[in-house]
C-alpha positions in Angstrom: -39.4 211.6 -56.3 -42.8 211.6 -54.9 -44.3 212.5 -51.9 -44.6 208.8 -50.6 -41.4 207.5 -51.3 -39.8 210.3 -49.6 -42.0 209.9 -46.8 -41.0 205.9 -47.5 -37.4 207.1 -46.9 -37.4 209.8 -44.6 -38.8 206.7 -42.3 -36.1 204.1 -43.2 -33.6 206.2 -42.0 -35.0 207.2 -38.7 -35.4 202.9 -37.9 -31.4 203.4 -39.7 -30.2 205.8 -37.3 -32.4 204.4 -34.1 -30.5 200.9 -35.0 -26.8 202.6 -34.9 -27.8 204.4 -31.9 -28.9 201.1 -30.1 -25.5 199.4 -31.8 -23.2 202.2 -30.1 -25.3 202.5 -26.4 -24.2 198.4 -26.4 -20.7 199.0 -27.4 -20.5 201.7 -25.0 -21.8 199.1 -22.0 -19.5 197.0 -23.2 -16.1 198.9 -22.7 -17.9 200.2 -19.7 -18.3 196.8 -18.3 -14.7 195.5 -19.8 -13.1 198.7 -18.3 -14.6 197.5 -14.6 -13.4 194.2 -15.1 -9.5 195.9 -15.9 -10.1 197.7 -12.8 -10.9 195.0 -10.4 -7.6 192.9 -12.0 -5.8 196.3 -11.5 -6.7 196.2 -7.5 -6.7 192.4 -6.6 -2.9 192.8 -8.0 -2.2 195.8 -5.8 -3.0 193.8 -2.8 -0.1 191.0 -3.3 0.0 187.7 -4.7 -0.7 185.7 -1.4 -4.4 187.6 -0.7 -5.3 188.2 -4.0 -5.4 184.7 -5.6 -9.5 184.7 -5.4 -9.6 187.8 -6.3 -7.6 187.7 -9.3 -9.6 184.4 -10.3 -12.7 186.5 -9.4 -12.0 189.2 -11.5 -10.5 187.2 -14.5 -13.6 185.3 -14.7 -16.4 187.0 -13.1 -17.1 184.0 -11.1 -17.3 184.6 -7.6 -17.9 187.9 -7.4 -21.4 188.2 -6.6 -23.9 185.8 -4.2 -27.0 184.5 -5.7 -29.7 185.1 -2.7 -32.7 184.2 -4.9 -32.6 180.9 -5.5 
């Protein structure tokens, strides 16, 4: 092998690795974000039935659980 396409390769797996790293930081955001959502269902049920309605709804969904102040 000569000196180029070794240079050719060394550099296709640094982009390689940089992708997978960029794959797993997503996947990682993702649970993080899933494991919040299991959390809020977790608490609106704690509160009872008859108060937490919305916030079950709000939780399940995601709708209603923040206010869009900027038009």
């Amino acid at each position: 092998m000569d000196l180029v396409a070794a240079a050719v390769n060394f550099k296709q797996a640094q982009i390689a690795s940089k992708v997978q790293y960029a794959v797993a930081g997503k996947i990682l955001d993702q649970q993080k974000s899933s494991g919040a959502a299991v959390l809020k269902l977790i608490e609106a049920a704690s509160i009872g039935p008859a108060k937490a309605g919305d916030q079950l709804i709000a939780a399940a969904t995601g709708l209603g659980g923040e206010i869009d102040t900027y038009g």
